[in-house]
C-alpha positions in Angstrom: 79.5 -17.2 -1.1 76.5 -16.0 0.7 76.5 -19.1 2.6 80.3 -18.1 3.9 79.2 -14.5 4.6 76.2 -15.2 6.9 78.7 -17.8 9.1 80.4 -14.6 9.4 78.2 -12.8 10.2 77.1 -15.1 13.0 80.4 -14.6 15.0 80.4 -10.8 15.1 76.5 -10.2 15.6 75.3 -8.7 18.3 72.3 -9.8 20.5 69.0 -8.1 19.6 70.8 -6.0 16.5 70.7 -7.1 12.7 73.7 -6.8 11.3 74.2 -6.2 7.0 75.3 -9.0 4.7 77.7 -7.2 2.8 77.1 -9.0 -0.5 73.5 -8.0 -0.6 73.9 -4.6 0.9 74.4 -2.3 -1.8 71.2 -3.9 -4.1 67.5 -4.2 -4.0 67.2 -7.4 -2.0 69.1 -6.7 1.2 69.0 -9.5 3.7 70.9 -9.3 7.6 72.1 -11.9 10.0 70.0 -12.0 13.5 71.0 -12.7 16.9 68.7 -13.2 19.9 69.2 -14.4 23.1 68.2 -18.1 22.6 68.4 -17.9 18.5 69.9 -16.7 15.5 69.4 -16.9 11.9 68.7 -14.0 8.7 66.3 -12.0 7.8 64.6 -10.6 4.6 62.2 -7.3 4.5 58.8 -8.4 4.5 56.0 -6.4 2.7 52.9 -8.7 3.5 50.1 -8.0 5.9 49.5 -11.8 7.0 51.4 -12.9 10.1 53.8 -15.5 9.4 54.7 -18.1 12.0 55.8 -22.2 11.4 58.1 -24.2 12.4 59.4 -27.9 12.4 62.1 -29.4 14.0 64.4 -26.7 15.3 63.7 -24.1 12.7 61.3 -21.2 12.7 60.4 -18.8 10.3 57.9 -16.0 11.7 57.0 -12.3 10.4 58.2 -9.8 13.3 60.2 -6.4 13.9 63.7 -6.1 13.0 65.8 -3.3 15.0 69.1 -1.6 13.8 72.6 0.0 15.6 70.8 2.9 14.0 67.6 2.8 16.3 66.4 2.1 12.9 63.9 -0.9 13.0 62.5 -2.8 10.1 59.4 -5.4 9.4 60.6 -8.3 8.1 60.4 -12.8 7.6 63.2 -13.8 9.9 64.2 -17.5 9.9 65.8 -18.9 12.9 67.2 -21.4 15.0 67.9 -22.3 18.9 70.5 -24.8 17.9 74.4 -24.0 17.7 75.6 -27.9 16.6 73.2 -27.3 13.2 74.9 -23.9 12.7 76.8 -25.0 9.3 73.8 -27.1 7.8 71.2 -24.1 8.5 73.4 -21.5 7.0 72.7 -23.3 3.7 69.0 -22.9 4.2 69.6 -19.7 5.4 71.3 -18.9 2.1 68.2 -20.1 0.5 65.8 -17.3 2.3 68.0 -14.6 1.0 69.4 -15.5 -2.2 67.4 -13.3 -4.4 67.8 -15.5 -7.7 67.9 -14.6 -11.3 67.0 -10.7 -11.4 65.2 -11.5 -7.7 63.0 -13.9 -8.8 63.2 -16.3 -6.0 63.1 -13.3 -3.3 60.1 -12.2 -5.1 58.4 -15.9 -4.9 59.0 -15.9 -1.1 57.7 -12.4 -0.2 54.6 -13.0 -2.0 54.3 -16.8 -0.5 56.2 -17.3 2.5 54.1 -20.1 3.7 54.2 -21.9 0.7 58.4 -22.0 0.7 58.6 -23.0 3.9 56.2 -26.2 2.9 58.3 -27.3 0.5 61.5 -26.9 2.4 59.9 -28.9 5.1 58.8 -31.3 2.3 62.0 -31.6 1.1 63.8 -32.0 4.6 61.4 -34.9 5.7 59.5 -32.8 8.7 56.9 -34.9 10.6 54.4 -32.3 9.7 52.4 -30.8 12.5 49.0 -31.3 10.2 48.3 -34.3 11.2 47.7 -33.5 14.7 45.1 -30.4 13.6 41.8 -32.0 13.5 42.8 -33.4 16.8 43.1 -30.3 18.5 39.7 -28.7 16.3 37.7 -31.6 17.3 38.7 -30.9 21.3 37.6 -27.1 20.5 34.3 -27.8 18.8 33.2 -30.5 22.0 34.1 -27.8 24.2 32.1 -25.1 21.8 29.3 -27.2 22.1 29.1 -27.9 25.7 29.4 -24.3 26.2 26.1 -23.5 24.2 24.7 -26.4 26.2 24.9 -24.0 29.1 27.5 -26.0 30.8 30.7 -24.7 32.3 33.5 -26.0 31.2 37.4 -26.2 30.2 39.7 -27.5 27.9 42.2 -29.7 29.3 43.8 -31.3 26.6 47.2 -29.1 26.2 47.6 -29.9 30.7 48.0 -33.6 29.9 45.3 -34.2 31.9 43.2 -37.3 32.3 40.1 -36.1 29.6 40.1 -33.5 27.3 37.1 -31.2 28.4 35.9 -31.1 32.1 32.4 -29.6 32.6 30.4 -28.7 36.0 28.6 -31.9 35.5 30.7 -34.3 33.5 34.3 -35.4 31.7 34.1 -35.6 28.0 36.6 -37.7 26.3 37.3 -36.8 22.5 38.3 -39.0 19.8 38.7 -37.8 16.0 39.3 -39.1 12.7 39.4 -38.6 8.9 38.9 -42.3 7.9 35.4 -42.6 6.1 34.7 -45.4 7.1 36.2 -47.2 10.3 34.7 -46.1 13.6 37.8 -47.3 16.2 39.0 -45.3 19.0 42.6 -46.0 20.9 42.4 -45.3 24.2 45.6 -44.6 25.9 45.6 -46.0 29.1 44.4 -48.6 31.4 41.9 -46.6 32.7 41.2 -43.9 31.1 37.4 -44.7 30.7 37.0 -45.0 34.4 36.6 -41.8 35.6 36.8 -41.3 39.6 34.0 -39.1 40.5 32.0 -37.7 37.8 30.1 -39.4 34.4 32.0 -39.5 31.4 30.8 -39.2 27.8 32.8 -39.9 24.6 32.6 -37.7 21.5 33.4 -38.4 18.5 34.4 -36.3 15.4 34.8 -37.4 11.8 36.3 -34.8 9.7 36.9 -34.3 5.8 39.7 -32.1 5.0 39.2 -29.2 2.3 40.0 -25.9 1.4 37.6 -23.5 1.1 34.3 -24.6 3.0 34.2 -25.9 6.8 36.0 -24.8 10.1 39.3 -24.0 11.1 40.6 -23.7 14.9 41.2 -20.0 13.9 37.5 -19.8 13.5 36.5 -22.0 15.9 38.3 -19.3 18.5 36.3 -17.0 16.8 32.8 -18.3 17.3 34.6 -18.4 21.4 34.7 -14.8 21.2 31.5 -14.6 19.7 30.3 -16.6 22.6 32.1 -14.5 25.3 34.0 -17.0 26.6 38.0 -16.2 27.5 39.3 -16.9 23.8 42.7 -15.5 25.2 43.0 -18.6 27.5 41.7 -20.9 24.6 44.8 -19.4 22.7 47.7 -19.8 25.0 46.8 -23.4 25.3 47.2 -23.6 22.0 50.0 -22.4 21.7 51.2 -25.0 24.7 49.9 -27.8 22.1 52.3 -26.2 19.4 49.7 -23.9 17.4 51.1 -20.4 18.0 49.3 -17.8 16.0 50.0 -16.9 12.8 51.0 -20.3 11.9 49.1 -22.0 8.3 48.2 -25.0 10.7 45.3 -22.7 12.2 43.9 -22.2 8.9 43.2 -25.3 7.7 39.6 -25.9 6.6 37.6 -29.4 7.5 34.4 -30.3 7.1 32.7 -31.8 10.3 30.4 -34.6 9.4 29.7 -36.5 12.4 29.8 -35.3 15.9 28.7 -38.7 17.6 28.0 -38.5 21.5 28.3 -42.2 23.5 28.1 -42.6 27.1 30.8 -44.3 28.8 28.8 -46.8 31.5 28.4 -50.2 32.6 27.6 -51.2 28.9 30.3 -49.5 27.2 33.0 -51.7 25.3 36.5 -50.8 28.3 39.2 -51.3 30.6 38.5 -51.2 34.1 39.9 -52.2 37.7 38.0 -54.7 37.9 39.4 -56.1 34.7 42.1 -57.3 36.7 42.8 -59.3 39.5 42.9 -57.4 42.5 42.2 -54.2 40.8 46.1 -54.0 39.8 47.6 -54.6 36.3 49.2 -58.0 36.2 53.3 -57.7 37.4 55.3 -56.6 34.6 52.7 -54.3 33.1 53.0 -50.7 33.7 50.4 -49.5 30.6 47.8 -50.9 28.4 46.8 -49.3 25.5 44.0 -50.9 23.1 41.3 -50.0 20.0 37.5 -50.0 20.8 35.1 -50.6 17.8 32.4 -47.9 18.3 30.5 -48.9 15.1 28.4 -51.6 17.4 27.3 -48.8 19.8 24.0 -46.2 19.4 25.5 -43.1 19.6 23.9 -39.6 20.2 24.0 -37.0 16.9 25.2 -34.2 18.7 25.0 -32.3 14.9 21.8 -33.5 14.3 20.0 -31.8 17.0 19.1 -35.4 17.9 18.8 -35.5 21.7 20.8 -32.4 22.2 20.1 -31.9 26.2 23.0 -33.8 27.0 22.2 -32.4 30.7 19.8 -34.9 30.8 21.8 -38.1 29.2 
């Protein structure tokens, strides 16, 4: 029945106004249908202080400000959607936001754990979870952390799609990561992607543990940015461009950084060039060439270490 009442809903709301589901109305667990101009969905009154923001697929559930025909306006966990040809199958997980269970136990559950819901809803759907991407992106923050204390200026290109992931006054620096123990391989995405035109290019790489308690996030990586004084503001709206907005779980995942290995990408170094090919051109037919390089052959730098750390000078 609630399922039925919030497609109802959906046809008379208006944009930017939350309109009552009448079977909740009149009880302690009132939930409202939402319309924006690109989405609509329900919302439930949120009491938490943590900001609240995932998503996966064409979903989103986020903590934000509710408003009323009233002028009324209220906080609350609204979860949404931009697509209409879903409408029918996301009314049912709609109804599963706001149905309030046995004597509101299952409101109570999501109030107190909104994050942890939405996992196992995302579980259950089969997401392709965004997680697996994070120590990509915390790896990219902490190579540009540390050519910032080096003195160097520099900036995160990674969300621009450009050719490297960190450009600095006096160098690229290419960043690989991983949570394998033991395997040191990078891919490297294109043809030439270790030829850089005009400046020296260096390759860092990360190996990461995951945990929970101990290590680094990227929320407090972009902390130790502000620390620095460098324009955290910027750092976040390209993450958001990489799909981290804030508020989302994704931001607060702890890993350990073990190794923070520093190789330098010359004559001697294990790649794909130009002149790997006849004229300079890939062969007729070939438009992109993507292959593994085994790093565990090479002398790197310890960039944790302290061992050799005026890169400057590499």
């Amino acid at each position: 029945m609630l399922k039925t009442a919030i497609l109802n809903n959906w046809s008379t709301d208006i944009i930017g106004y939350a309109q009552a589901i009448s079977l909740l109305e009149n009880t302690d667990y009132p939930a409202w249908t939402v319309k924006f101009v690109d989405a609509y969905g329900v919302a439930i009154p949120y009491p938490g202080d943590e900001d609240i923001n995932e998503s996966f697929s064409s979903a989103k559930i986020c903590s934000t400000t509710i408003s009323f025909h009233n002028g009324n306006t209220c906080r609350a966990l609204v979860l949404t959607t931009s697509s209409e040809e879903i409408k029918t199958p996301f009314s049912s997980l709609c109804e599963a936001l706001i149905d309030p269970g046995e004597n509101g136990e299952l409101r109570r559950f999501i109030e107190t754990s909104p994050v942890l819901w939405w996992e196992e809803w995302k579980e259950l759907l089969g997401n392709r979870n965004i997680d697996e991407r994070i120590y990509d992106v915390l790896g990219e923050l902490c190579a540009l952390k540390y050519a910032v204390k080096n003195g160097e200026e520099a900036e995160w290109n990674g969300p621009e799609g450009a050719s490297y992931d960190i450009e600095t006054d006096i160098r690229f620096i290419e960043v690989k990561s991983s949570i394998n123990r033991d395997r040191k391989e990078v891919t490297i995405s294109s043809q030439f992607q270790l030829f850089p035109p005009d400046k020296k290019l260096d390759l860092l790489f990360c190996r990461f543990e995951p945990t929970i308690l101990s290590g680094i996030s990227i929320d407090s990586v972009l902390q130790d940015f502000r620390e620095l004084g460098y324009n955290a503001d910027l750092l976040n709206a390209k993450l958001e461009l990489r799909g981290f907005e804030k508020g989302m779980s994704a931001r607060k995942k702890r890993f350990i950084l073990h190794e923070m290995l520093l190789y330098k990408v010359d004559e001697t170094f294990p790649r794909i060039t130009p002149d790997s090919f006849v004229g300079g051109v890939l062969p007729e037919g070939i438009t992109k060439i993507t292959y593994t390089v085994d790093l565990s052959g090479r002398i790197p730098i310890s960039v944790l270490s302290g061992e050799n750390n005026d890169i400057q000078n590499n």
